[in-house]
C-alpha positions as CSV (number, residue, x, y, z in Angstrom):
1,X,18.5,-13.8,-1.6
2,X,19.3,-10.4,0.3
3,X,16.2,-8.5,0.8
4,X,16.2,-4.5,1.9
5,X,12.9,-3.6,2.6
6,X,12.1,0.4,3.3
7,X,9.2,2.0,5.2
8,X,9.5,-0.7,7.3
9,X,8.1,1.1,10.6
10,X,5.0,1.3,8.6
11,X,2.2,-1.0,7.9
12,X,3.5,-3.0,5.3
13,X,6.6,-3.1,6.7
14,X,5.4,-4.4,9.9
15,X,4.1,-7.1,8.3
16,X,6.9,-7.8,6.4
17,X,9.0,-8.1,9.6
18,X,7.1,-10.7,10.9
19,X,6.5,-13.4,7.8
20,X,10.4,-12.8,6.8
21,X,11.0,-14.8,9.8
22,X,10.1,-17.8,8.1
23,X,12.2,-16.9,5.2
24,X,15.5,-18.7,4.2
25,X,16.5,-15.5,2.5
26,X,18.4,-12.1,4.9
27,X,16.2,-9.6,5.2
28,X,17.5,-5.7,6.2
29,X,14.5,-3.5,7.5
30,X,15.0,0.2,6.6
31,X,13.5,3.5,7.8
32,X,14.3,7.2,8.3
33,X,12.0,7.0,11.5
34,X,13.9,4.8,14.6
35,X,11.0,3.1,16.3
36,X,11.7,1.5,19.9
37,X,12.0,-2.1,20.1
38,X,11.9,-2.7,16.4
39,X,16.2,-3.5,14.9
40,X,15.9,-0.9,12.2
41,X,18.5,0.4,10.2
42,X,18.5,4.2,9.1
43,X,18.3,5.0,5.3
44,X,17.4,7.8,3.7
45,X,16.2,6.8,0.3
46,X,15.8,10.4,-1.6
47,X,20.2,9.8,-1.0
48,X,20.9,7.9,-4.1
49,X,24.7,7.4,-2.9
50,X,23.5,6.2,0.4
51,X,20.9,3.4,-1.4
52,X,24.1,2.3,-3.6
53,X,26.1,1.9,-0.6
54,X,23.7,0.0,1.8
55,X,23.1,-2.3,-1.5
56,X,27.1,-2.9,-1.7
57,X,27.9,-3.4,1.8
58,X,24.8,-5.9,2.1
59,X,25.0,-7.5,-1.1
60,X,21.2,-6.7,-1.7
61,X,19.3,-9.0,-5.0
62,X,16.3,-6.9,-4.6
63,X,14.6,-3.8,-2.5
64,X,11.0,-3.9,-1.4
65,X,9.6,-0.4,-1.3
66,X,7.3,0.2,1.6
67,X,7.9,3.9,1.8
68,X,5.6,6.4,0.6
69,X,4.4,9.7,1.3
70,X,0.5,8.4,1.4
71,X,-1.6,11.3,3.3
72,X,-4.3,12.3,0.3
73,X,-5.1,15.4,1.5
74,X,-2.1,16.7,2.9
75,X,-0.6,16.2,-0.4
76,X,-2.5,18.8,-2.0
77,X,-1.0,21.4,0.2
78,X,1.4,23.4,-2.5
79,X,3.9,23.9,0.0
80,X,3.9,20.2,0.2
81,X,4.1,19.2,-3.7
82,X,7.6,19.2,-3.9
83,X,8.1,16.9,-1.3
84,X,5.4,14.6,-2.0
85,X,7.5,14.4,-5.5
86,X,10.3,13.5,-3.8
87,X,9.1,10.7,-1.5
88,X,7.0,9.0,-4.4
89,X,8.8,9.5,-7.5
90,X,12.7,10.5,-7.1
91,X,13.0,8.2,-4.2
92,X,11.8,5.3,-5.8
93,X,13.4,6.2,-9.0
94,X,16.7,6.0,-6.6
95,X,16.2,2.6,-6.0
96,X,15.7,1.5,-9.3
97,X,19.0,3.0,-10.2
98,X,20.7,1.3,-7.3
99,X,19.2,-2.1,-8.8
100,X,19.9,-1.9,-12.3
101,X,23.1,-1.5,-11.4
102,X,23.3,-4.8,-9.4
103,X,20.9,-6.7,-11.6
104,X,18.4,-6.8,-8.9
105,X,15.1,-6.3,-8.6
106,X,12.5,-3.5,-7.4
107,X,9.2,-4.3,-5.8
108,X,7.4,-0.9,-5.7
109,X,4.0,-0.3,-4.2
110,X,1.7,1.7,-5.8
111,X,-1.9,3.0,-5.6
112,X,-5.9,2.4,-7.1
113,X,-5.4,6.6,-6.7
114,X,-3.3,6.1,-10.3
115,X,-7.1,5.9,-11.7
116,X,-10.6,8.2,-10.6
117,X,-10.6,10.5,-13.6
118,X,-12.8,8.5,-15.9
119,X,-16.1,7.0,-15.2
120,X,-16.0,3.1,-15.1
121,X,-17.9,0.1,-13.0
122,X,-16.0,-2.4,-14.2
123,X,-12.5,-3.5,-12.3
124,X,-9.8,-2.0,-12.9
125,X,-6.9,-3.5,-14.9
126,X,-3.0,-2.9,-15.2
127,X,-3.2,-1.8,-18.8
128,X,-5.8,0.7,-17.9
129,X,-4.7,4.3,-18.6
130,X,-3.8,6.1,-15.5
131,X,-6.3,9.0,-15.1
132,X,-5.1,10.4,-11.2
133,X,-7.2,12.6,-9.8
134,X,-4.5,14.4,-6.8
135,X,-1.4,15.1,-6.6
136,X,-1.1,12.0,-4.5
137,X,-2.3,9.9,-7.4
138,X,-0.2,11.6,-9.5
139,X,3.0,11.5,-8.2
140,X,2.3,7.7,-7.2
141,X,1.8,7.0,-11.1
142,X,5.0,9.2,-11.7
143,X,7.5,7.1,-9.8
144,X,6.2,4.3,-11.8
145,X,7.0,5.1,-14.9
146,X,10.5,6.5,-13.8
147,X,10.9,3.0,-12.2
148,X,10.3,1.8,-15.5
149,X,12.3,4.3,-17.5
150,X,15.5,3.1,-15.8
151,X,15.2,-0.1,-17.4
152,X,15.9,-2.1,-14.1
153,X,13.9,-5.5,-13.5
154,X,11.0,-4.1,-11.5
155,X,7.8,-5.3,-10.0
156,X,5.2,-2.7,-9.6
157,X,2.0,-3.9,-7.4
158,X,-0.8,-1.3,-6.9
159,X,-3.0,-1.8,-4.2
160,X,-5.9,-0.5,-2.1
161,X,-7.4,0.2,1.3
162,X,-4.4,-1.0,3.2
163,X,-4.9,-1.3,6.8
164,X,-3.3,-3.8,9.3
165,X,-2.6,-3.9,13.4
166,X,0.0,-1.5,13.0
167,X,0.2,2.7,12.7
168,X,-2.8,4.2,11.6
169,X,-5.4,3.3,9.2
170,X,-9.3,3.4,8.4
171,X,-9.9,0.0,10.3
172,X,-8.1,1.3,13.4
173,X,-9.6,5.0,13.8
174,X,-13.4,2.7,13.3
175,X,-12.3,0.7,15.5
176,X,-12.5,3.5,18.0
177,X,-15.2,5.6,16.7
178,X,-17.5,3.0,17.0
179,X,-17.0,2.1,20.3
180,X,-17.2,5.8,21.8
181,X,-19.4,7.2,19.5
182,X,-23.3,7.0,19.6
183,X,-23.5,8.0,15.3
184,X,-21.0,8.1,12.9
185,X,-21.7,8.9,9.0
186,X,-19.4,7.4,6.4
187,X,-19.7,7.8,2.8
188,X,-21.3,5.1,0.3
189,X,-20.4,6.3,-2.6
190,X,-16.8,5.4,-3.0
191,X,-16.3,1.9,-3.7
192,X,-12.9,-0.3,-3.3
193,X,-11.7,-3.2,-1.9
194,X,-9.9,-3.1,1.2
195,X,-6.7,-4.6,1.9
196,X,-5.0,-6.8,4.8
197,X,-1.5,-5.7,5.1
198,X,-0.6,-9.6,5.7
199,X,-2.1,-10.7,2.7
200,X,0.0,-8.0,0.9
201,X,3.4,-9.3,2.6
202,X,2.4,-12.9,1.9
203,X,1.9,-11.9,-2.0
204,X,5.0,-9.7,-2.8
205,X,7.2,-13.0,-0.8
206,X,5.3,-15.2,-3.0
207,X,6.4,-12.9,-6.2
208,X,10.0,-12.4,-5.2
209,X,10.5,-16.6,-4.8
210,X,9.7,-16.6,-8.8
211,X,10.0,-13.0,-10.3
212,X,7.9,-12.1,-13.3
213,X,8.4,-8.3,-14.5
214,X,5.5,-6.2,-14.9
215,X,2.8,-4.0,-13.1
216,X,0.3,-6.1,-11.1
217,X,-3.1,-5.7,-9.2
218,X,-3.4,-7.0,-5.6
219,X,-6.3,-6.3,-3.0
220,X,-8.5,-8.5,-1.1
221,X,-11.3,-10.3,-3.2
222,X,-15.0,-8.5,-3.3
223,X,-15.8,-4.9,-3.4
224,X,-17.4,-2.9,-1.0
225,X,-18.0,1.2,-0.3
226,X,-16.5,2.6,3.0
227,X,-19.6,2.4,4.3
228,X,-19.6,-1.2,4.1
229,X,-16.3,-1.8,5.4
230,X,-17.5,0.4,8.5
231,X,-20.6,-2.0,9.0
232,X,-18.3,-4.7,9.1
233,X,-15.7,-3.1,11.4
234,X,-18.2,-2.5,14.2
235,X,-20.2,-6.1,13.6
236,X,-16.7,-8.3,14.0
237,X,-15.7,-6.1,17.1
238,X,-18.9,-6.3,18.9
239,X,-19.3,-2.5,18.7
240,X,-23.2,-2.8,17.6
241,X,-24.2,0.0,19.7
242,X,-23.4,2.6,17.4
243,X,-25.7,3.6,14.1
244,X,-23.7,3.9,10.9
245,X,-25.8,5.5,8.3
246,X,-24.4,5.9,4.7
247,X,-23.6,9.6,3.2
248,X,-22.3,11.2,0.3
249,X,-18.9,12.0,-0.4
250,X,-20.1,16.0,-0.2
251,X,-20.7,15.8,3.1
252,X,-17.2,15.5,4.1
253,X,-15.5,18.5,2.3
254,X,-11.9,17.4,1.2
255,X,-9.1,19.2,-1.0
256,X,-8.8,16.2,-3.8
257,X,-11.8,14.1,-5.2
258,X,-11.1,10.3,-4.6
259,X,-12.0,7.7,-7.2
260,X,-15.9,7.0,-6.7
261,X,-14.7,3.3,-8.1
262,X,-11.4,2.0,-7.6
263,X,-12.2,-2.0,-7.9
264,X,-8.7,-3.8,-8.9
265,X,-8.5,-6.8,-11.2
266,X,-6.4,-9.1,-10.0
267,X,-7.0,-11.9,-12.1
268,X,-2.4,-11.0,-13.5
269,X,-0.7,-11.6,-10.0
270,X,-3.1,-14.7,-9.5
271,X,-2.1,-16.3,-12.7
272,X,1.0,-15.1,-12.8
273,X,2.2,-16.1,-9.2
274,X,-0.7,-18.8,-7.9
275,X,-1.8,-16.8,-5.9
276,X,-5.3,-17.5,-3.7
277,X,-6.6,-14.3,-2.3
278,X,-8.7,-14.6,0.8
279,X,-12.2,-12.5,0.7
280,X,-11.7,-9.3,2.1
281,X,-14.5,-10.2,5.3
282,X,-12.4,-12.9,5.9
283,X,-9.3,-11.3,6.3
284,X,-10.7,-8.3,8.5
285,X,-11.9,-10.8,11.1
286,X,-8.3,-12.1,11.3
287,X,-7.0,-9.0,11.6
288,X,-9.5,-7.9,14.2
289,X,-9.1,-10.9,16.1
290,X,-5.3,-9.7,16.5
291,X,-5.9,-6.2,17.5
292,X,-8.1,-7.9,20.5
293,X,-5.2,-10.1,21.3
């Protein structure tokens, strides 16, 4: 199998990079941004004729989408909607257009931002109504169901909390905080499960060895609020010297309200792919241990 992947400067596609090298199927990383020392090749995929191209000249069976526009806040900016649109629901609209024509197949990321609206404490689970509430959210939950309206064979995996060793992400800017800061507050009452990058990688290679269509759930096992995954961050790393305290989600102002419970069931992709999906503790430390490395 020929696989393109896009986004894959980013964290995903980092991670990507690095397990494909075990594969027995060609894999093409894709990007608009050229980073140094990493064999990209450029694509811009908002350019439908430039997706259908690359796809013919590398005889591509399916396209992992890594790319996203994926700051929260900065989507709300309404000199930035349009954009946003563009990035998370033409773009990948593009590719599913390049693959039904081909017969391949479409691995699309999503979000837990698809959900916040409505109150709930239970996980949630893929045939749950999408109730976004930013423009993030929204436009995430819109390229899916253009994905789907093309009619193209199309695997669409929502997940949470991604952070990894690479670019930036929650785990990282802790990382520092706790070690040059003597306080730090971080809210408690928005509750998630954090992702491992690698894990994510290891699932959607899983998925593509034996393709099942639908949307699916993947994050790390357990739940935990930000706060949590803070404590955590600072225990693994040795930064004990700095006192977390828990806060509200009011005491750090921000443009869009994120979902105060955005739990994922993942009890589809396990069944569906025999999948075993490491605590998310567990695979913190790992990923710790790396960035120490």
């Amino acid at each position: 199998m020929n696989v393109l992947v896009t986004g894959a400067n980013g964290q995903l596609g980092n991670e990507m990079r690095i397990i494909s090298r075990s594969s027995l199927d060609k894999y093409i990383f894709t990007d608009v941004n050229q980073v140094e020392g990493l064999e990209t090749t450029y694509l811009d995929i908002t350019d439908l004729d430039a997706i259908r191209q690359m796809v013919k000249d590398n005889d591509i069976n399916a396209i992992v989408n890594c790319a996203a526009w994926t700051n929260v806040d900065g989507a709300e900016d309404p000199e930035k909607y349009a954009l946003v649109e563009k990035l998370n629901a033409t773009a990948p609209e593009n590719l599913a257009k390049a693959m039904k024509e081909v017969d391949g197949w479409l691995v699309q990321i999503s979000t837990d931002y698809v959900f916040g609206k409505e109150p709930y404490n239970t996980p949630c689970k893929e045939d749950q109504k999408g109730t976004p509430t930013g423009v993030y959210g929204a436009t995430k939950l819109l390229g899916e169901q253009k994905i789907i309206a093309t009619g193209c064979k199309y695997i669409i995996i929502r997940t949470a909390w991604l952070y990894s060793e690479f670019g930036k992400n929650f785990c990282k800017t802790m990382l520092n905080l706790t070690a040059t800061k003597p306080q730090l507050k971080v809210v408690f009452d928005q509750c998630g499960t954090p992702t491992y990058a690698w894990d994510l990688a290891t699932a959607i290679i899983a998925a593509l060895k034996n393709p099942v269509e639908g949307i699916y759930h993947y994050s790390n096992e357990g739940v935990c609020s930000w706060f949590d995954f803070t404590k955590m961050i600072a225990e693994y790393s040795g930064q004990t010297e700095c006192d977390v305290q828990p806060c509200h989600s009011n005491e750090f102002p921000s443009p869009v309200t994120r979902p105060s419970y955005s739990v994922l069931d993942k009890t589809k992709i396990k069944e569906t792919f025999g999948i075993k999906i490491p605590y998310w503790t567990d695979s913190l430390k790992k990923c710790i241990a790396n960035l120490k490395k």
